[in-house]
PDB file of N, CA, C and O in Angstrom:
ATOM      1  N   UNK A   1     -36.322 -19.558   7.917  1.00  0.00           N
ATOM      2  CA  UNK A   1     -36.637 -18.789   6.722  1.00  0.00           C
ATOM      3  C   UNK A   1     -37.219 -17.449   7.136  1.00  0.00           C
ATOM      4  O   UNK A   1     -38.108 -17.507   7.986  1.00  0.00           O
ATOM      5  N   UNK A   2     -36.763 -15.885   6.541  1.00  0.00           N
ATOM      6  CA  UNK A   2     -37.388 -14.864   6.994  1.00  0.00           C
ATOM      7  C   UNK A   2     -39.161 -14.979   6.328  1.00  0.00           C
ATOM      8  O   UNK A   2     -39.695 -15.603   5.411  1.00  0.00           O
ATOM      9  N   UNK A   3     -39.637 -13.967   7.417  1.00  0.00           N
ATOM     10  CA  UNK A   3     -40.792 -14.142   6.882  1.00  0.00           C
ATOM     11  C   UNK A   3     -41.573 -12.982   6.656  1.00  0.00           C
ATOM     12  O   UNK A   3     -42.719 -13.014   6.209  1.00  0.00           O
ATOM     13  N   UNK A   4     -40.786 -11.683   7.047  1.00  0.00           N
ATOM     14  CA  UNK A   4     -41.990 -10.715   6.438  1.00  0.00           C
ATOM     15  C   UNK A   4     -41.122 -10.050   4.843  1.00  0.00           C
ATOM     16  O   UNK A   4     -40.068 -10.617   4.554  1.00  0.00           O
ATOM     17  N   UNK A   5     -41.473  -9.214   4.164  1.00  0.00           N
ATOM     18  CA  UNK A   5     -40.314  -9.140   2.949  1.00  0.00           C
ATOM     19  C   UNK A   5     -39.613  -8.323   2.907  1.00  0.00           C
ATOM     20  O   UNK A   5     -38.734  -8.227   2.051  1.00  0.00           O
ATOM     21  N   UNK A   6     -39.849  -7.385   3.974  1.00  0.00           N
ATOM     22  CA  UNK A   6     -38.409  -6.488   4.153  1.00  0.00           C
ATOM     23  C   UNK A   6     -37.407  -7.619   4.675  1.00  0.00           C
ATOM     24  O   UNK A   6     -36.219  -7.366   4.474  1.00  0.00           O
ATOM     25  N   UNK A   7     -37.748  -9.027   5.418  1.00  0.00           N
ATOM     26  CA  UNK A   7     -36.392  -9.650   5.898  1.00  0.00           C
ATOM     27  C   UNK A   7     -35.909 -10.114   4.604  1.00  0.00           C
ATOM     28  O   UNK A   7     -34.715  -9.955   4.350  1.00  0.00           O
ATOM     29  N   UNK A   8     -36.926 -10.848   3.476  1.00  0.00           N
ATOM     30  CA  UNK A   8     -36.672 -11.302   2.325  1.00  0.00           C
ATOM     31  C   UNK A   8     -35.911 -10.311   1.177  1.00  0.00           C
ATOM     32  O   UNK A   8     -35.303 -10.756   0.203  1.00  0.00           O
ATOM     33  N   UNK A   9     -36.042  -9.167   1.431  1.00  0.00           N
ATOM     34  CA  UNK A   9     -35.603  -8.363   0.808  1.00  0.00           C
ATOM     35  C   UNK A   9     -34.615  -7.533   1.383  1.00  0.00           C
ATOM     36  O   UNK A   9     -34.621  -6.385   0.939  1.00  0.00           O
ATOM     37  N   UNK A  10     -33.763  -7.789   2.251  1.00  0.00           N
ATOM     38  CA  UNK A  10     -32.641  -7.586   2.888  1.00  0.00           C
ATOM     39  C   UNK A  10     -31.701  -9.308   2.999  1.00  0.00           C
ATOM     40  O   UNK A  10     -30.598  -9.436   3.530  1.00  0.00           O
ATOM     41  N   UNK A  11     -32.357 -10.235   2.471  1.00  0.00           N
ATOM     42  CA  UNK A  11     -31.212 -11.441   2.521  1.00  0.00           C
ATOM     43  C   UNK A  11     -30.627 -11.246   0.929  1.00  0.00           C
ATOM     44  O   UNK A  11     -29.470 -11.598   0.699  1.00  0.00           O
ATOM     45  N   UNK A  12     -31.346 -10.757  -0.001  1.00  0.00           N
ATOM     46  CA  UNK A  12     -31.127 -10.721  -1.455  1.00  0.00           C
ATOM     47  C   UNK A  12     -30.798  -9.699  -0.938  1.00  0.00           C
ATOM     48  O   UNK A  12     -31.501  -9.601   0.067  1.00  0.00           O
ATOM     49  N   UNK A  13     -30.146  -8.858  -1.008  1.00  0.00           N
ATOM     50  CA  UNK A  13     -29.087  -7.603  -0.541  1.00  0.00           C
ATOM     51  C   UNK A  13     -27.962  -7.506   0.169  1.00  0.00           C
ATOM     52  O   UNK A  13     -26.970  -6.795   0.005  1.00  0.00           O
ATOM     53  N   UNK A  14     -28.310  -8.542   1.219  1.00  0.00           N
ATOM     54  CA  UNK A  14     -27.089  -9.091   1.796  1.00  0.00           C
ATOM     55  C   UNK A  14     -26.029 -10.082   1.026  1.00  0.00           C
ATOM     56  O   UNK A  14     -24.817 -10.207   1.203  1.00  0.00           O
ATOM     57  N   UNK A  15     -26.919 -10.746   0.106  1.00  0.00           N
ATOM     58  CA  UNK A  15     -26.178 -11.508  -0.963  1.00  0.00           C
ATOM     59  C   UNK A  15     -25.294 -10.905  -2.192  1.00  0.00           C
ATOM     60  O   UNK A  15     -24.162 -11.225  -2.555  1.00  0.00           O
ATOM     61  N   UNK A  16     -26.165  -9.948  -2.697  1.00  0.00           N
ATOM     62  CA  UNK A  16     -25.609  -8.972  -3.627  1.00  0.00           C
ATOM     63  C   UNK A  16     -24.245  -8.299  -3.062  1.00  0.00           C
ATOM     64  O   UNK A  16     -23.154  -8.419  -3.618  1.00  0.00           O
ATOM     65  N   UNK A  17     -24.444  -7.690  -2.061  1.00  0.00           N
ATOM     66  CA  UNK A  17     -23.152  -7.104  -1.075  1.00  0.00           C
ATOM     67  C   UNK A  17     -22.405  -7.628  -0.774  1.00  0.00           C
ATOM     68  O   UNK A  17     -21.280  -7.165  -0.960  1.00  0.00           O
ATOM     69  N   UNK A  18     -22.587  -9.155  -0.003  1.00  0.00           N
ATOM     70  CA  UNK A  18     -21.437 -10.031   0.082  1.00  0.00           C
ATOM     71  C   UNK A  18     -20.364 -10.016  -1.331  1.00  0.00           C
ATOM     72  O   UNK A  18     -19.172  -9.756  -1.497  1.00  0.00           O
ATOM     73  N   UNK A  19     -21.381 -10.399  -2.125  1.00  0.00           N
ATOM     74  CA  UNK A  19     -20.468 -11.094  -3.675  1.00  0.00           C
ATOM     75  C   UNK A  19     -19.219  -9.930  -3.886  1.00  0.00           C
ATOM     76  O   UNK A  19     -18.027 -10.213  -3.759  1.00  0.00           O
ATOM     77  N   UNK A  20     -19.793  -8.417  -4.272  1.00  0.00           N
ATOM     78  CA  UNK A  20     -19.430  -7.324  -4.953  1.00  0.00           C
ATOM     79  C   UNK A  20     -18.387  -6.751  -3.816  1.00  0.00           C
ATOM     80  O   UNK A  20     -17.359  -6.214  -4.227  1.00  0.00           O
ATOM     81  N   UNK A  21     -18.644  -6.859  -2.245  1.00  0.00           N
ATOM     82  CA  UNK A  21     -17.285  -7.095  -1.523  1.00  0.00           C
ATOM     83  C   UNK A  21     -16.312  -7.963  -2.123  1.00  0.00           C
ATOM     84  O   UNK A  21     -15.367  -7.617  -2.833  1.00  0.00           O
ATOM     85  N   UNK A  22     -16.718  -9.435  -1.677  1.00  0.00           N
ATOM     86  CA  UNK A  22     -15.620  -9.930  -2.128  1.00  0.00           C
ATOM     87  C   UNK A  22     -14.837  -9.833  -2.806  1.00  0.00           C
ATOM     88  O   UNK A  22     -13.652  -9.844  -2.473  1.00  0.00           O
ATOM     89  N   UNK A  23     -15.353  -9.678  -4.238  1.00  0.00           N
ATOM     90  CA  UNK A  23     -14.458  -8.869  -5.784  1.00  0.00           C
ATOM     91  C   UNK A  23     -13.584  -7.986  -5.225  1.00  0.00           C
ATOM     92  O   UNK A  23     -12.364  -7.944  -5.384  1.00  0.00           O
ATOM     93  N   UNK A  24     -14.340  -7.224  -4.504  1.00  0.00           N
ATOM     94  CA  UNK A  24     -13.450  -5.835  -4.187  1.00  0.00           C
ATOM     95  C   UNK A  24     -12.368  -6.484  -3.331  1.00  0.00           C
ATOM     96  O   UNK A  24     -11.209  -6.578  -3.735  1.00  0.00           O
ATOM     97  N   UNK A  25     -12.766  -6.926  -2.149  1.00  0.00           N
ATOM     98  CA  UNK A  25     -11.068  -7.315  -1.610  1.00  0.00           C
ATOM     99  C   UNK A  25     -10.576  -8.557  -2.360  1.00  0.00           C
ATOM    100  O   UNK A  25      -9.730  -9.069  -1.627  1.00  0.00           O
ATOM    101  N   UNK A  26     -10.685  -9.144  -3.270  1.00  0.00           N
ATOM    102  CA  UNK A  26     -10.208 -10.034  -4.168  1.00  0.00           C
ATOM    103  C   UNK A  26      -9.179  -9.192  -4.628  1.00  0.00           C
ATOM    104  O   UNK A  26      -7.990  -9.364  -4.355  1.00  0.00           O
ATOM    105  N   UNK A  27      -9.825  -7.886  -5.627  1.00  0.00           N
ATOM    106  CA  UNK A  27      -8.963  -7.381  -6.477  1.00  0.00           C
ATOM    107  C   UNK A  27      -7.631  -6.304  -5.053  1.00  0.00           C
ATOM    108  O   UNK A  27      -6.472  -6.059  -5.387  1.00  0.00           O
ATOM    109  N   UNK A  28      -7.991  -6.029  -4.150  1.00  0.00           N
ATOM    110  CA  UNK A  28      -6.972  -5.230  -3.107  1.00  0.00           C
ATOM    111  C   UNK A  28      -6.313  -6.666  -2.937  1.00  0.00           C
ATOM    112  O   UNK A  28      -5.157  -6.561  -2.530  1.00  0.00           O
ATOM    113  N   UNK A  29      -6.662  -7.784  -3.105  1.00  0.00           N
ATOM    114  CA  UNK A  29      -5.340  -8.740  -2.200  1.00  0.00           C
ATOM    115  C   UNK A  29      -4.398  -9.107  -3.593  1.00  0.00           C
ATOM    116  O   UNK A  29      -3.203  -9.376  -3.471  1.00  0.00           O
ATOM    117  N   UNK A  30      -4.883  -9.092  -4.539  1.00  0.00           N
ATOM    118  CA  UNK A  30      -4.603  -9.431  -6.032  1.00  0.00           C
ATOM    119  C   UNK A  30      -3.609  -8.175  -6.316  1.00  0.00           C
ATOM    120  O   UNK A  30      -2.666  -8.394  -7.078  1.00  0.00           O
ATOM    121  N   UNK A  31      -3.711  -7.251  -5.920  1.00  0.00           N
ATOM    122  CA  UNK A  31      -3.013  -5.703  -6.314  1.00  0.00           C
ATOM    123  C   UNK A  31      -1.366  -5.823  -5.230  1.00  0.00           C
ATOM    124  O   UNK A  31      -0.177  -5.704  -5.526  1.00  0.00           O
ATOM    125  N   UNK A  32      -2.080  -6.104  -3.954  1.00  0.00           N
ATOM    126  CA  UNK A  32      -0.795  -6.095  -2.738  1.00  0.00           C
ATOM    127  C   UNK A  32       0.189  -7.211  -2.772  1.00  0.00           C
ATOM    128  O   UNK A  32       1.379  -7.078  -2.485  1.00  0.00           O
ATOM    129  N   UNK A  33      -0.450  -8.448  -3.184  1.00  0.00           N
ATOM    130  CA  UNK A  33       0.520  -9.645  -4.045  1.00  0.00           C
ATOM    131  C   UNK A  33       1.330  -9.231  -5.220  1.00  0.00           C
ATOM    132  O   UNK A  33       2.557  -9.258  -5.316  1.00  0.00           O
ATOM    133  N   UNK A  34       0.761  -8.980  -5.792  1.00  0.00           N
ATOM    134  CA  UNK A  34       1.653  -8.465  -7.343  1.00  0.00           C
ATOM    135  C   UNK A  34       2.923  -7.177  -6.817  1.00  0.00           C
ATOM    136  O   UNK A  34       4.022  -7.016  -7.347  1.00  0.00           O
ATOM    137  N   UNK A  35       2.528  -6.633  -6.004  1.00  0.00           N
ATOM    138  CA  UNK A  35       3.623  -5.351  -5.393  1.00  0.00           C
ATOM    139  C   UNK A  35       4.106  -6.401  -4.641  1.00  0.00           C
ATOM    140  O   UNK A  35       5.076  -6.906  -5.207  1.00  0.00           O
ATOM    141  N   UNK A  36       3.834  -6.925  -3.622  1.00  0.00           N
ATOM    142  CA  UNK A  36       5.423  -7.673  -2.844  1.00  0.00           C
ATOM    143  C   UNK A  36       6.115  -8.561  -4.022  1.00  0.00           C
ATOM    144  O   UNK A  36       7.345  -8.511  -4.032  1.00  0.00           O
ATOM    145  N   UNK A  37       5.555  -9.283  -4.914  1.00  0.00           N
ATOM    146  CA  UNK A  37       6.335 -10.081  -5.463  1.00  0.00           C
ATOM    147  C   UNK A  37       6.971  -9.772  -6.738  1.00  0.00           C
ATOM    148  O   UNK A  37       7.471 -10.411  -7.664  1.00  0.00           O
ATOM    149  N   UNK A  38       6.654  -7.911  -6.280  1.00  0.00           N
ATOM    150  CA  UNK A  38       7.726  -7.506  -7.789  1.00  0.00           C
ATOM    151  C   UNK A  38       8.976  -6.784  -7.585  1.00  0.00           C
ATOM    152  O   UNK A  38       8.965  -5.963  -6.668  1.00  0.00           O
ATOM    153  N   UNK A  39      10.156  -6.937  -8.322  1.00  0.00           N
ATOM    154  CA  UNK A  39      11.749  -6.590  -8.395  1.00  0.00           C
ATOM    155  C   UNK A  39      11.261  -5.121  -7.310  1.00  0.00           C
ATOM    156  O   UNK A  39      10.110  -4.684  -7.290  1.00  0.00           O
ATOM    157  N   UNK A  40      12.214  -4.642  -6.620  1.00  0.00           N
ATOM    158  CA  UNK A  40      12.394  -3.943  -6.092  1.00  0.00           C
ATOM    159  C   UNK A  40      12.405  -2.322  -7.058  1.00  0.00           C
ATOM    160  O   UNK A  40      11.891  -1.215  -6.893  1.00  0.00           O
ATOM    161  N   UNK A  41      13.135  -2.843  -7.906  1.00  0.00           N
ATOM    162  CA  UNK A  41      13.063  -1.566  -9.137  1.00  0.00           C
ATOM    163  C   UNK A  41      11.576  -1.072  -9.564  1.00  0.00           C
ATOM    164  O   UNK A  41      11.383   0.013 -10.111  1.00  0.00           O
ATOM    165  N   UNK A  42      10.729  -1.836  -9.304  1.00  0.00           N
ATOM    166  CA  UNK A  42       9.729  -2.076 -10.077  1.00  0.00           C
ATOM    167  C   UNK A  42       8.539  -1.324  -8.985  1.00  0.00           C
ATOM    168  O   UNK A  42       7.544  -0.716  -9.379  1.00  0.00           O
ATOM    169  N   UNK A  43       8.825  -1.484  -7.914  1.00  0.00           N
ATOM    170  CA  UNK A  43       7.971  -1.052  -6.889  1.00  0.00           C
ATOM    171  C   UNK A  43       7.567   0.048  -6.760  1.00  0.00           C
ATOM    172  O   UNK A  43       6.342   0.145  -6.693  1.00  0.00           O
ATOM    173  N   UNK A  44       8.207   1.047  -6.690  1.00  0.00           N
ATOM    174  CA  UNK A  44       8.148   2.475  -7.059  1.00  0.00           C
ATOM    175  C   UNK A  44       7.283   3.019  -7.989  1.00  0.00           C
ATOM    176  O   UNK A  44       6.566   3.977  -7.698  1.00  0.00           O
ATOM    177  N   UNK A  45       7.280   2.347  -9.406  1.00  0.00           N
ATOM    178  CA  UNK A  45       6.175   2.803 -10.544  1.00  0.00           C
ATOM    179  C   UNK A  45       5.047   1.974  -9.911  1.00  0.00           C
ATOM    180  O   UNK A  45       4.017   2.644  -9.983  1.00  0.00           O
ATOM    181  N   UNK A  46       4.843   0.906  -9.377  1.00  0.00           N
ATOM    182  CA  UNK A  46       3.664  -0.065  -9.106  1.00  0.00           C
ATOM    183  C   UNK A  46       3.125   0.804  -8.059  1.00  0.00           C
ATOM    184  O   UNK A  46       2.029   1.209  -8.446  1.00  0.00           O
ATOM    185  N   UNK A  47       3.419   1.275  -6.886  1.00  0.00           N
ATOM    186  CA  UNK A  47       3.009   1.791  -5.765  1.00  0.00           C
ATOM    187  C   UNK A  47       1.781   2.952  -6.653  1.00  0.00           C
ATOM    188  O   UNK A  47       0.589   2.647  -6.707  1.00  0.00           O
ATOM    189  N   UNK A  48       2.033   3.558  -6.947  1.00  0.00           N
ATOM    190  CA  UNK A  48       0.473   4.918  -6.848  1.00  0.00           C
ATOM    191  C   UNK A  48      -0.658   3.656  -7.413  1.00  0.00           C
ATOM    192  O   UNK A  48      -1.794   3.720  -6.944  1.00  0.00           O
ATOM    193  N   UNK A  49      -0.361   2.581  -8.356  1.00  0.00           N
ATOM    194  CA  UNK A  49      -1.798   2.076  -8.383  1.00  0.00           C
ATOM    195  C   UNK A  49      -2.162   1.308  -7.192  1.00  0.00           C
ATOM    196  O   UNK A  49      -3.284   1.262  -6.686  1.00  0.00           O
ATOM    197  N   UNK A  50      -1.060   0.683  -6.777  1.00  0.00           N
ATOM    198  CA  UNK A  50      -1.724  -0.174  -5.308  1.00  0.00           C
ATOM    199  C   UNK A  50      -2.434   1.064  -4.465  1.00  0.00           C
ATOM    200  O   UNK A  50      -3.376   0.742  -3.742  1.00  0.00           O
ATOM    201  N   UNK A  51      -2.149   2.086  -4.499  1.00  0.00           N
ATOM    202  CA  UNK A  51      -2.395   2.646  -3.666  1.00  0.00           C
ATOM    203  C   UNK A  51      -3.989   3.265  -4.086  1.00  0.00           C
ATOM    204  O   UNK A  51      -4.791   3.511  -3.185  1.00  0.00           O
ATOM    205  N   UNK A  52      -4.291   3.451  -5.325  1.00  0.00           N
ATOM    206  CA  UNK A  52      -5.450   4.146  -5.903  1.00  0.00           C
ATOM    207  C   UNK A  52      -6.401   2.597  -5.447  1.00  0.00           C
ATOM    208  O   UNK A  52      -7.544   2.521  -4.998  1.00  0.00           O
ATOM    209  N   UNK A  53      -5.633   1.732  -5.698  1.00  0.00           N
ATOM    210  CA  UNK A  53      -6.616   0.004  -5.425  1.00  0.00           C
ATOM    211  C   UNK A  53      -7.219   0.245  -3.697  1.00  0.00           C
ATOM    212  O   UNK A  53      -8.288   0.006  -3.135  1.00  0.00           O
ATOM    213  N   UNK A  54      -5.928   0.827  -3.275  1.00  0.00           N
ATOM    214  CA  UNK A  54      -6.062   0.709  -1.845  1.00  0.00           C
ATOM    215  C   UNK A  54      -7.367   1.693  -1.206  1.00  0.00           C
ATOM    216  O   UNK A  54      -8.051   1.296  -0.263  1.00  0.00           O
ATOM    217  N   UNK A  55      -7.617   3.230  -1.982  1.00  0.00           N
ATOM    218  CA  UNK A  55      -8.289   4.216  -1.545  1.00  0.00           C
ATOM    219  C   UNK A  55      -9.586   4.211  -2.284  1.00  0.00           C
ATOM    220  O   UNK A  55     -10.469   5.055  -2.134  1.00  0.00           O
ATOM    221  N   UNK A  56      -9.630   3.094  -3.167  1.00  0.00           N
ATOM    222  CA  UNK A  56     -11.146   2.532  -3.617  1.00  0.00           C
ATOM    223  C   UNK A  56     -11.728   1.850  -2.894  1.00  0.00           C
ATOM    224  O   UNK A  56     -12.940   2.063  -2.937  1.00  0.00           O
ATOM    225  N   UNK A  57     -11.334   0.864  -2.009  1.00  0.00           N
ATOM    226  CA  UNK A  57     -11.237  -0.001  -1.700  1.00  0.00           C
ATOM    227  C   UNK A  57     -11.717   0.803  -0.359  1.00  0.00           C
ATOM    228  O   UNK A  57     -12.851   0.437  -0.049  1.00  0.00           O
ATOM    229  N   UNK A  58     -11.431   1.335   0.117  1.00  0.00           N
ATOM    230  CA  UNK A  58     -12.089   2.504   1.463  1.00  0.00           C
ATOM    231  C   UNK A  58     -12.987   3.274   1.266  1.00  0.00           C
ATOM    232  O   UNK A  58     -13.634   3.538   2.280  1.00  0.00           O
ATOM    233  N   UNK A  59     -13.396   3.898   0.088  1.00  0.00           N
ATOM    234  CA  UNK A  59     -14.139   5.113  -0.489  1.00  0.00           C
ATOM    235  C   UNK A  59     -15.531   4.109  -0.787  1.00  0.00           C
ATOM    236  O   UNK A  59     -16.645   4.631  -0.772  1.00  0.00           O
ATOM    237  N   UNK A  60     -15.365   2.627  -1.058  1.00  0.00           N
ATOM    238  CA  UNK A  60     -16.380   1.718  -0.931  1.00  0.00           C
ATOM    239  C   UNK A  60     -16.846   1.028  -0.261  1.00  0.00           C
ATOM    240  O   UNK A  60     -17.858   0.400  -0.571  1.00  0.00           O
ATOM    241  N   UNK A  61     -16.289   0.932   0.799  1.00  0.00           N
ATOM    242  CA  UNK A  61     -16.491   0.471   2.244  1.00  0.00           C
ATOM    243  C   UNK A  61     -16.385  -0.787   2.664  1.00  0.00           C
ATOM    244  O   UNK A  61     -16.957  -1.444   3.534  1.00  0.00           O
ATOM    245  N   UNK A  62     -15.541  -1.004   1.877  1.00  0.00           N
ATOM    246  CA  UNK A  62     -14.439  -2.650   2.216  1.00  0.00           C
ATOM    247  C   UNK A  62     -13.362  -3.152   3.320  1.00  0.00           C
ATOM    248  O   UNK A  62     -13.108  -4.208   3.900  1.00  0.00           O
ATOM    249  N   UNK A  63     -12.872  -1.835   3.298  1.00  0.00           N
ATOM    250  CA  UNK A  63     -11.691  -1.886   4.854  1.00  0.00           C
ATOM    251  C   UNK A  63     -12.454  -0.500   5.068  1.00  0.00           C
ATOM    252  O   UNK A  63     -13.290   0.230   4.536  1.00  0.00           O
ATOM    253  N   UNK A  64     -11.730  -0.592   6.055  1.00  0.00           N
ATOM    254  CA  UNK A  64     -11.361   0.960   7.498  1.00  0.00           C
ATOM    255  C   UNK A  64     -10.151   2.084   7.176  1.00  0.00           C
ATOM    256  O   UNK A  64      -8.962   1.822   7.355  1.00  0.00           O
ATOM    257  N   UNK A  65     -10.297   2.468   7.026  1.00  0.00           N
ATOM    258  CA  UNK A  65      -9.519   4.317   6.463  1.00  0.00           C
ATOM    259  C   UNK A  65      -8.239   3.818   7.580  1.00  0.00           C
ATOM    260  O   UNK A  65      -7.247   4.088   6.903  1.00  0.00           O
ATOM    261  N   UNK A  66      -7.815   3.355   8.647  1.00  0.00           N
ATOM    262  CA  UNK A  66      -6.874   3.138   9.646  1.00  0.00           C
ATOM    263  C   UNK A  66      -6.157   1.957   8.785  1.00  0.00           C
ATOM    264  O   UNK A  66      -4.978   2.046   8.443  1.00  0.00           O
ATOM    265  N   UNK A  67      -6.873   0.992   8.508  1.00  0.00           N
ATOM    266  CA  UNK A  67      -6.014  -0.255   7.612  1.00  0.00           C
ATOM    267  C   UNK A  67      -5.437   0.379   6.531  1.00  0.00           C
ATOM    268  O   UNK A  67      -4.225   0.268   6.348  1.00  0.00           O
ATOM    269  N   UNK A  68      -6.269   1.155   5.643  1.00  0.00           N
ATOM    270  CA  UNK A  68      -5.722   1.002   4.401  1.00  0.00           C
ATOM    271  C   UNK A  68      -4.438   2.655   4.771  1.00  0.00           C
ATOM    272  O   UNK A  68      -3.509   2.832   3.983  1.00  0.00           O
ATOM    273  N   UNK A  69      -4.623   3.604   5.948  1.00  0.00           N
ATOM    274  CA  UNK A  69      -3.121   4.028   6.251  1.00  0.00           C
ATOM    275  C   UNK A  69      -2.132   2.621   6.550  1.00  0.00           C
ATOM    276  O   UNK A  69      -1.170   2.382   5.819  1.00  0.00           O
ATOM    277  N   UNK A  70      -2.431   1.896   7.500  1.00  0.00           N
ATOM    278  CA  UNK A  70      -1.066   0.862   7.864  1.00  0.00           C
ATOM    279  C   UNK A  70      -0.728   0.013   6.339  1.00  0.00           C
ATOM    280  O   UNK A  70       0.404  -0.015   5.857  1.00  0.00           O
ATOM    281  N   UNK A  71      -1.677  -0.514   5.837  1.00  0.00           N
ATOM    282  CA  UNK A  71      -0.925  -0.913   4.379  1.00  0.00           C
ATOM    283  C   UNK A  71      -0.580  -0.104   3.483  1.00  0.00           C
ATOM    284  O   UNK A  71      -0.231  -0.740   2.488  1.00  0.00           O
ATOM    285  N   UNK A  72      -0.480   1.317   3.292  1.00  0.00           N
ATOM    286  CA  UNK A  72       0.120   1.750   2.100  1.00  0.00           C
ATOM    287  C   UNK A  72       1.205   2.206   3.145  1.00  0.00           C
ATOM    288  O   UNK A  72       2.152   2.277   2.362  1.00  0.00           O
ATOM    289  N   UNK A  73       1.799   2.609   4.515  1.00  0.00           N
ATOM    290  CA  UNK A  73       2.738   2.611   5.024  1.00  0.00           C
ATOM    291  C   UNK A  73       3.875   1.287   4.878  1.00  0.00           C
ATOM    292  O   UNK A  73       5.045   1.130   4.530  1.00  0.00           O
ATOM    293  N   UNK A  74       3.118   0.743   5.208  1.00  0.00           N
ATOM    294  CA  UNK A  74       4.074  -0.743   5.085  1.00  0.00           C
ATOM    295  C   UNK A  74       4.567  -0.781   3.635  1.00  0.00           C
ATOM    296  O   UNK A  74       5.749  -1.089   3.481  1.00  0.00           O
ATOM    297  N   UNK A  75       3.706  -0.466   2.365  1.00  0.00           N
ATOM    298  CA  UNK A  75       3.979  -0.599   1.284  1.00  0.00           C
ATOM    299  C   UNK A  75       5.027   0.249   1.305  1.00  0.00           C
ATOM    300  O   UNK A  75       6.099  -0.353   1.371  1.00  0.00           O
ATOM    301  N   UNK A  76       5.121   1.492   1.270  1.00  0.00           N
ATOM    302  CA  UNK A  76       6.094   2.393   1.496  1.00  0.00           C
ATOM    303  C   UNK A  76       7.497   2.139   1.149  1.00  0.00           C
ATOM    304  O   UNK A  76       8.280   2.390   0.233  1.00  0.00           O
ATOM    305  N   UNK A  77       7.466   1.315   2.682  1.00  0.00           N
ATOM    306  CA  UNK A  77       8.821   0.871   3.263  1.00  0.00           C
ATOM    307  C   UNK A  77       9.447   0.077   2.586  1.00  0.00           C
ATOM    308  O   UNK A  77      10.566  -0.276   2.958  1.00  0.00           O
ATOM    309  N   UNK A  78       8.958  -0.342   1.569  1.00  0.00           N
ATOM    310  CA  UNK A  78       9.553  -1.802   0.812  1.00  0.00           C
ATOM    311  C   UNK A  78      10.036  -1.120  -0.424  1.00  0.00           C
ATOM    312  O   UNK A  78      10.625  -1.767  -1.290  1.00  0.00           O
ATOM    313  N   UNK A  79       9.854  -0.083  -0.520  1.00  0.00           N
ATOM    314  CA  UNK A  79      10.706   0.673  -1.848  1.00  0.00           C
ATOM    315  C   UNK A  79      11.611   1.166  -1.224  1.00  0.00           C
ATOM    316  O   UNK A  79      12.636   0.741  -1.757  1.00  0.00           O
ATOM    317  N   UNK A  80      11.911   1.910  -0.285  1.00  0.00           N
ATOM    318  CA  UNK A  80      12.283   3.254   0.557  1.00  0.00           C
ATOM    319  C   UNK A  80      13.655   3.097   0.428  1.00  0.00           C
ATOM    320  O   UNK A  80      14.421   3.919   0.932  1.00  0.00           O
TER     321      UNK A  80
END
């Protein structure tokens, strides 16, 4: 158990952060599913939001600015 309350008050922060990550890459894996598993026609209009999902999702500090280039590349390619 921590024991002075800055440790106590960095595990309730660490908790808060965990959760409100998760959501966040919940909703980026929830966004990149729905684009692979839609008609090919369809990909093209879907892409700028995966991609706005994708550059939130960095601008909040969930992935790495290097990942979220290799997944909207890859996304790319699947319309192209």
């Amino acid at each position: 158990m921590p024991v002075t309350k800055s440790v106590v008050k960095n595990v309730r922060q660490n908790a808060k952060h965990r959760a409100v990550n998760r959501a966040r890459r919940s909703q980026l894996k929830t966004a990149l599913a729905k684009f692979s598993t839609a008609p090919k026609k369809d990909k093209k209009k879907l892409y700028p939001e995966v991609q706005a999902v994708i550059d939130k999702t960095v601008r909040e500090g969930v992935i790495h600015r290097n990942k979220a280039s290799r997944l909207k590349s890859r996304l790319s390619k699947q319309f192209s």
